[in-house]
C-alpha positions in Angstrom: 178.7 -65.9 -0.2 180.1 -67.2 -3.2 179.6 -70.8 -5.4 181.4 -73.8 -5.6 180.3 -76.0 -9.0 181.0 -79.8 -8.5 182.4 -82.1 -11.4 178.5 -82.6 -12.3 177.7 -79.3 -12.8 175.9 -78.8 -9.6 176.4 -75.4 -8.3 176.0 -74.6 -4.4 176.3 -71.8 -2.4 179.6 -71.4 0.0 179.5 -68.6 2.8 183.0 -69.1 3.3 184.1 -67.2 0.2 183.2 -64.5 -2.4 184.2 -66.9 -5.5 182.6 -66.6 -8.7 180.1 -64.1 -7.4 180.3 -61.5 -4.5 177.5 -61.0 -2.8 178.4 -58.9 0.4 176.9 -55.9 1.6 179.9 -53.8 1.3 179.9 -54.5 -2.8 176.6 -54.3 -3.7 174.3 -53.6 -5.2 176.0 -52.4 -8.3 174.2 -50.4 -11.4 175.1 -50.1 -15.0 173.5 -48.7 -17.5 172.4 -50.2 -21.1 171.2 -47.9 -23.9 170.5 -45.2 -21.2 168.4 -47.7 -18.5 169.8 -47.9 -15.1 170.1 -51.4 -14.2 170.8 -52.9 -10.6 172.8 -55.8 -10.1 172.2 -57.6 -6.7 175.1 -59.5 -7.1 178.8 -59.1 -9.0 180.0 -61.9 -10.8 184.2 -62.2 -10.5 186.8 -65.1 -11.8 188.0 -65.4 -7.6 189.2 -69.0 -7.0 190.6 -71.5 -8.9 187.6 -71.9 -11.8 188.2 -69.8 -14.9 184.3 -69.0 -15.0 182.7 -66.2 -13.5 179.5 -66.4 -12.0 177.6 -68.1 -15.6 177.1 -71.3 -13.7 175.0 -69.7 -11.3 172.7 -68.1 -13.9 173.0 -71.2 -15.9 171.7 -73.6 -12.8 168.6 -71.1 -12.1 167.8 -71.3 -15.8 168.3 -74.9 -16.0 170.2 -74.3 -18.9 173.7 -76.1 -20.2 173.9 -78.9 -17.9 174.0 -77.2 -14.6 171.9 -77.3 -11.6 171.9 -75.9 -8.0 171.8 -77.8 -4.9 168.8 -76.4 -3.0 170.0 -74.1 -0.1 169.5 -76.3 2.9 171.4 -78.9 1.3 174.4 -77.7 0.9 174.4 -77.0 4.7 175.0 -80.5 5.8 
């Protein structure tokens, strides 16, 4: 499931892709590590499809932060 981000900023999630972040099965979770802590990523951020982004807009919308926000789940079902 990936995200589409409208002219408004307004992020929503899109099950017909992995762009901006890639959150199948098969490719996650990933880890890291920073200053010797393990960390666990649930979901990989990429620059798929036609925005130059990666996933930012999706952290930004759950934030609240620079503009964005995120259609709530069953709405972008319609």
């Amino acid at each position: 499931m990936g995200i589409d981000v409208s002219d408004k900023k307004a992020v929503s999630l899109n099950d017909q892709h992995q762009n901006g972040v890639n959150t199948t099965i098969k490719d996650n979770p990933t880890k890291s590590y920073l200053k010797g802590v393990q960390l666990l990523h649930v979901f990989s951020r990429n620059q798929n499809g036609s925005r130059r982004d990666d996933g930012n807009p999706l952290i930004f919308a759950l934030k609240g932060r620079r503009g964005f926000t995120i259609t709530t789940f069953w709405e972008s079902r319609s």
